[in-house]
N, C-alpha and C positions, 0 to 999 in steps of 0.2 A: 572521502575526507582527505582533506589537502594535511601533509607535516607542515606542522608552527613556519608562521613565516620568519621568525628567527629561532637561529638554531640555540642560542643563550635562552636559556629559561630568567623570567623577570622575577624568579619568588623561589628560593632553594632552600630547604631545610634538611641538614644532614644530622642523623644518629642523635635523636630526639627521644630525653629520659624525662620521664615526670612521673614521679612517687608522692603518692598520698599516705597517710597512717595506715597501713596492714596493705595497699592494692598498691600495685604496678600497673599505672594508667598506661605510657607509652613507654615502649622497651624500642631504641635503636629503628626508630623511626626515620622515613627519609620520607621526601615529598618535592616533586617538581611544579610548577606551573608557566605554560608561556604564554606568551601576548597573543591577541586573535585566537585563545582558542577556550571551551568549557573543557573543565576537568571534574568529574563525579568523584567523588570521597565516598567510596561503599564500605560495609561492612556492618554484622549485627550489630544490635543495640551491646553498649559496653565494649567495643572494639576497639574505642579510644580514638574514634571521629571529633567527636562535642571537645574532649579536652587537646587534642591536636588545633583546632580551632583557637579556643581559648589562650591556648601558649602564642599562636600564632597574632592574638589580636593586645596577645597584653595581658589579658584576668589571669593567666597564670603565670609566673618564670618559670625558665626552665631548669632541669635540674644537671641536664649536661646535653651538650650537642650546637648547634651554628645555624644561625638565619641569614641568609642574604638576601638584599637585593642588588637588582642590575650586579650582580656578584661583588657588591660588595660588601662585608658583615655588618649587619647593622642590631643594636638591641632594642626588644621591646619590653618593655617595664609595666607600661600599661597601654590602657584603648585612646589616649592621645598622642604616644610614642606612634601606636599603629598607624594610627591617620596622617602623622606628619611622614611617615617613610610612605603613605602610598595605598594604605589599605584599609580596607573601607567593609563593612559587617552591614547585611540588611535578615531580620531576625524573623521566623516564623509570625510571632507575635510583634507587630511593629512598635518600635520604642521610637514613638515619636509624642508629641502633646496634642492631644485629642480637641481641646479648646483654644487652640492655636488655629491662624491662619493655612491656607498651603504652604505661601507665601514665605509667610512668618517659621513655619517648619523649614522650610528648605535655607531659611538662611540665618535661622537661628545665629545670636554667638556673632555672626560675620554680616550685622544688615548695613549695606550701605548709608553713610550718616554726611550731615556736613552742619560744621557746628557743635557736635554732639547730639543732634536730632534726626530719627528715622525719613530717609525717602522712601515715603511708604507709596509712590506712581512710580519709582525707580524699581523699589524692590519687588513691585507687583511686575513689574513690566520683564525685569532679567527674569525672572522664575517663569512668566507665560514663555518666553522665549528658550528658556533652557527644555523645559516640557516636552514643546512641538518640537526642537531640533533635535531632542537628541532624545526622545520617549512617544515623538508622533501623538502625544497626548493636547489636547484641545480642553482645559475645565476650566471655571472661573477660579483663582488663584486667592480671592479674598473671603472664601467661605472656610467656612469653621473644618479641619481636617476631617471629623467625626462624621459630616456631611456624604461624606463619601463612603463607598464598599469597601474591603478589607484589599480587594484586587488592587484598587486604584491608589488607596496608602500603600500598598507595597511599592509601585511606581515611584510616589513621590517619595520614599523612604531612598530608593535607590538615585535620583535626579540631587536626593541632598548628597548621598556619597559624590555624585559628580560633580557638583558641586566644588566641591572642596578638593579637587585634582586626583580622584582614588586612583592609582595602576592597576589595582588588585581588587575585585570584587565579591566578595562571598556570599552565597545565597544559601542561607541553614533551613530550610526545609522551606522552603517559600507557596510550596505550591498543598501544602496540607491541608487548607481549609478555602481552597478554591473549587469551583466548578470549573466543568472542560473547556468553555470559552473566554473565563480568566485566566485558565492556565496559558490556549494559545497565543491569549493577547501578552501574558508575563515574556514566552516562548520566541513572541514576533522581538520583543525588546532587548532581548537578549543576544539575538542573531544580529540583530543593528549593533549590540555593544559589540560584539567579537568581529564583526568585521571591521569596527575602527579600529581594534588592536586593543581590546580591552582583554586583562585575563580574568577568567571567572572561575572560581570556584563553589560547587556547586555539590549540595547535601542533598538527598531525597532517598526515602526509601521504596518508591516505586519506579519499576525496572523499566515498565514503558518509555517515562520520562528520560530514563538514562540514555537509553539509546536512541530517542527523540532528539537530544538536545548536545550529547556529550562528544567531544572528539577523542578526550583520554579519560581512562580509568584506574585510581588507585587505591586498593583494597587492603584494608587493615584489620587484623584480627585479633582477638585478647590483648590489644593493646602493642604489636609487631606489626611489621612492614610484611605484607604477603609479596606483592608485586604491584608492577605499572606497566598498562597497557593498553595500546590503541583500541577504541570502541570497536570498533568494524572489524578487529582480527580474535574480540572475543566472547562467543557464544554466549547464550544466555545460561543456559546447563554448568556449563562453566563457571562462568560468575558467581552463581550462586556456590557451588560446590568448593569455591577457593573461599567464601566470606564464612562457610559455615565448618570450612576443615573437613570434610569428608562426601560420599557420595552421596547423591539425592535421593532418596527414596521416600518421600514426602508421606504419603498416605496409602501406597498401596496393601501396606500391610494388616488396617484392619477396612477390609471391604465395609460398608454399611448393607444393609436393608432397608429398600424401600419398597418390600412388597404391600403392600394394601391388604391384604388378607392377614397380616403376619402382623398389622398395627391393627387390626380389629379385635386380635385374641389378644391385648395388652388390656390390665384394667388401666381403669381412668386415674391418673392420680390426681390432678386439678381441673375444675371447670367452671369457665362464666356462661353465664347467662343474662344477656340485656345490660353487663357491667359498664357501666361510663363514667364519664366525670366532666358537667356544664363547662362550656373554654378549653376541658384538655383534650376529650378522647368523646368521641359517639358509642352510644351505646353499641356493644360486641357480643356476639357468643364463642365460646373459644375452649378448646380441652386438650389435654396434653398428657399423655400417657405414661404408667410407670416403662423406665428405659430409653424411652424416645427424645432425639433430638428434633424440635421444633424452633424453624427457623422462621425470624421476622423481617422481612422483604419488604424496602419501600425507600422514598427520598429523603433526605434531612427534612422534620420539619409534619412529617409522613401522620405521627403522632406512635410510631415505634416505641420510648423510651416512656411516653404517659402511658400507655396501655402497662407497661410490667410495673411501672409505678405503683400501682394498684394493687398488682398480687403482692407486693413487698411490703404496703404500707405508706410505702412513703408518702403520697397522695392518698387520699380515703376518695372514695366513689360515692356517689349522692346517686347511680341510680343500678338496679340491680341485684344479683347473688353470685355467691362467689362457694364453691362447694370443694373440698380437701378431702380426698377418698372418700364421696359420696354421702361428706358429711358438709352438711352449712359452717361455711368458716365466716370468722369475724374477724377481720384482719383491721385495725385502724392504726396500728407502728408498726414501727420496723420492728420491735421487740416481741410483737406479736405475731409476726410471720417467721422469725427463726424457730419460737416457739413451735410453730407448725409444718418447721425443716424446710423453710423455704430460706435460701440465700441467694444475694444481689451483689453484681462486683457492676458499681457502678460505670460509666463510659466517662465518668471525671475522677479521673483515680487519683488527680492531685488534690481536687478540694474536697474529691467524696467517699475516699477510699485511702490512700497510704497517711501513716499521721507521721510529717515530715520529721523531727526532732525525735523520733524512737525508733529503737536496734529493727535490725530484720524479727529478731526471735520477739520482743512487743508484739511487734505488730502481726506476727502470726498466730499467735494466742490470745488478742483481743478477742476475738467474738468466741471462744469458748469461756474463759470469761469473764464475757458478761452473761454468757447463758448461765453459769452457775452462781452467781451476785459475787458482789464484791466480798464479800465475808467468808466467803470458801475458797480464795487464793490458791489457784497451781504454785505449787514449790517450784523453789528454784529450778532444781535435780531435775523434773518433770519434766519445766520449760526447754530446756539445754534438752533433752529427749528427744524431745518434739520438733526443736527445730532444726535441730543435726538430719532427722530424718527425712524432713518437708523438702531442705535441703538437699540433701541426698535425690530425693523423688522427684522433684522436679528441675532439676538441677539447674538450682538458684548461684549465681557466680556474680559479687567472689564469695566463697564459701564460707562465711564469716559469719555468725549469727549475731555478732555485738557490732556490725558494721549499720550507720546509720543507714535508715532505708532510700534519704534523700538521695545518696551517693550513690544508690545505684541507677543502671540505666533503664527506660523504661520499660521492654520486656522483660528484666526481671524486676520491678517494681511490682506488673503485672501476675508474675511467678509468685510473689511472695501474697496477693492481693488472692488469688485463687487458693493458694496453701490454708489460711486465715477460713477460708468457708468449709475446703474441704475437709478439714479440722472437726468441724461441728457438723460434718456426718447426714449433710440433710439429701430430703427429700426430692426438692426441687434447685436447682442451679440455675440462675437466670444470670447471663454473659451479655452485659450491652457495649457492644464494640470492645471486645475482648483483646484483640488486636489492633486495633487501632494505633499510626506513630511508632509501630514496633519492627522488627526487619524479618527477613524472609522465612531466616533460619526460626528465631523465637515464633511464629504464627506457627509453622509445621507443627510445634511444638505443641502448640496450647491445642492445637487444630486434633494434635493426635492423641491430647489427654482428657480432650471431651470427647470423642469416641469412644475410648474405652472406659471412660464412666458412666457412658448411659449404656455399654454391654455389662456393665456389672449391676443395671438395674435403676442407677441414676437418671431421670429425668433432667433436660434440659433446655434452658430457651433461649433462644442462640439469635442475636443480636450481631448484623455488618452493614455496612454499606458499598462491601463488597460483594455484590451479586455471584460471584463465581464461589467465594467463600464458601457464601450461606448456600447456592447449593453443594458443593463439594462435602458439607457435611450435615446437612438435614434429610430427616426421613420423610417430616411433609413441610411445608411453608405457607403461612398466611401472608398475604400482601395487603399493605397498606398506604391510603392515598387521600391527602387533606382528612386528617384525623379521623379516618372511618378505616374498617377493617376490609377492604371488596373482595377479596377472596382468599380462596386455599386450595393445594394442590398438592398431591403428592403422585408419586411414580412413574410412569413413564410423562405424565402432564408436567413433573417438574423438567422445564427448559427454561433457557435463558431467553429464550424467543419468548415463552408465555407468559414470563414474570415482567417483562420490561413492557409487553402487551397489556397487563393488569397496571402497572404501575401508572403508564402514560394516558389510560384508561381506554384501552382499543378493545 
């Protein structure tokens, strides 16, 4: 990788404060970017990435420190300040109008008019041509945006930033809900912007991508300036061990078992037989043992998340039985499955799991309870107990239990999401995409706190779409492929050769 071809950085922010009520988001923060090149913004969730961002684009002021561009100081107040100086935000989730044109998207606000009326062959025409020149992108420009994949609105999301003359380009997790040959078509577009001299700045929290795509790297921690530094002079061991403040020692510490003999003297704690659901999930047989982690292998879509559906309630089964240490369970809610120590941390923790407007300490003493009804209230004194310690345990930051839970970030959203079940002490734990959006350090985390809940006897069912994950920590795995269950595997059978063989269905 070549140094910036100019040596002035286009985008400078020096000794950046911003304070919320009780957190210190960014402390003494610095940040370069230059033209022609990608810059990766790493560090765990709650590092003070998202609000570095934010300050940057306008949604927040700052609370002390200096922005420049082309070195001159400039203030942004808000996200039309940002756009007039130059910079330009395209969003994991695209915020664009779904029942809008391409077209009509990309030139929103600014459509060519004469008279006061839209050229609506003119405005189709500049946007087919901004497309192809400058995104290699080829669609019809008068369909509805909706029309399109999530890959292709993110194009167009970015073709509107250029639009409107961006310098500065930010891509806040762009690549999270694409497939690999969306990512290298984003990846192809990307490399075309930085060789016009476009600067990018660039969020993800997969390492791959970083060093795919990035020429610099700068890494922020609790909300501080760790360093900045060239991709190519630093290690992957590295990186992570600066993002998470200490040495990596991820999982060697609690080996697993996967001996086969060693999961047969386990009793059975849950078991289907023939359980399905017409539309969601083919009928399955399936059991899962007290202690063992049991992992579910397959693609989005796989029908992974209907199958646990089931043992949780949340979905009832029309065809089947379902048996709870070797007794017939009736499970048709969810309030009937805690009942029977089965808890779910959903894979939608913002709409199905954190209740955004309540403390950490709420929301971790929900689901106890509700197991006990509403008329038997935990005391205050209790809750404060409970959450100092969950706290403590899973070291939930910032350490606040009156801190709303919206405010945190989303490994410990997740932190707190897992606290709430293992509260109520069950039998079975079912984790779908537990990690998921979360960063390297918090997944070790969680990765190392179901391990040692299913040596302490805790059953679990362990939901990724991380293949290396789910083996890295399950003792067997079922794989699953267009909503049927096709196999299982444990011990030396579990490879990543043999799963991704079941999956593609070889």
């Amino acid at each position: 990788m070549s140094e910036p071809r100019e040596q002035q950085p286009i985008l400078q922010m020096t000794d950046i404060h911003k304070r919320f009520p009780g957190v210190k988001a960014l402390t003494g923060v610095s940040f370069r970017l230059f033209p022609g090149e990608v810059h990766a913004l790493m560090g765990e969730n709650g590092a003070g990435k998202s609000t570095l961002i934010k300050v940057l684009t306008g949604v927040y002021s700052i609370d002390q420190g200096q922005v420049k561009m082309n070195q001159q100081p400039i203030t942004v107040s808000s996200p039309q300040d940002a756009q007039q100086a130059g910079i330009s935000t395209v969003y994991q989730e695209v915020n664009l109008c779904p029942n809008l044109s391409v077209a009509e998207n990309i030139f929103i606000g600014r459509e060519p008019r004469r008279f006061g009326r839209i050229l609506w062959k003119e405005m189709s025409a500049r946007a087919e041509r901004l497309l192809k020149e400058r995104l290699n992108l080829s669609i019809d420009v008068t369909q509805p945006l909706q029309t399109y994949p999530l890959a292709i609105q993110q194009l167009i999301a970015i073709a509107r930033s250029l639009n409107i003359s961006a310098k500065v380009l930010i891509l806040d997790e762009p690549t999270s809900s694409l497939d690999r040959n969306e990512v290298q078509q984003l990846f192809a577009v990307i490399r075309k912007l930085k060789a016009e001299g476009l600067a990018i700045l660039f969020v993800t929290h997969f390492l791959d991508q970083v060093y795919e795509v990035s020429d610099r790297i700068t890494i922020l921690r609790n909300g501080e300036f760790v360093g900045e530094y060239m991709a190519q002079e630093l290690p992957r061991i590295e990186l992570v061990s600066k993002m998470i403040g200490k040495e990596l020692h991820l999982l060697e510490e609690l080996p697993k078992s996967s001996n086969v003999e060693w999961l047969k003297s386990k009793e059975v704690m849950l078991e289907a037989k023939a359980l399905g659901r017409r539309g969601a999930i083919e009928p399955f047989d399936l059991h899962i043992r007290k202690g063992e982690i049991l992992g579910l292998a397959g693609l989005l879509g796989s029908g992974r998340t209907e199958l646990v559906r089931l043992f949780f309630g949340a979905d009832r089964a029309d065809q089947g039985k379902l048996h709870i240490a070797d007794k017939d369970g009736v499970i048709h809610s969810p309030r009937q499955a805690i009942d029977q120590g089965i808890a779910f941390c959903s894979e939608n923790r913002k709409t199905e799991g954190i209740i955004d407007d309540l403390t950490i300490r709420e929301n971790i003493v929900l689901a106890l309870q509700a197991t006990r009804g509403w008329f038997r209230t935990i005391s205050r004194k209790r809750q404060d107990e409970i959450a100092d310690e969950y706290i403590r345990k899973l070291n939930i930051y910032p350490p606040n239990p009156e801190q709303l839970i919206k405010n945190l970030s989303g490994g410990n959203q997740q932190k707190v999401l897992l606290a709430r079940w293992l509260l109520t002490e069950p039998r079975l734990l079912i984790l779908d995409e537990p990690t998921r959006g979360i960063d390297i350090g918090a997944k070790a985390e969680i990765q190392k706190l179901v391990m040692t809940l299913a040596q302490q006897g805790m059953s679990v069912l362990f939901i990724s779409s991380e293949l290396e994950e789910v083996l890295r920590v399950s003792e067997r795995i079922a794989v699953l492929r267009d909503r049927k269950k096709v196999m299982e595997m444990s011990g030396d059978d579990m490879s990543q050769h043999n799963v991704m063989k079941a999956i593609a269905g070889g």
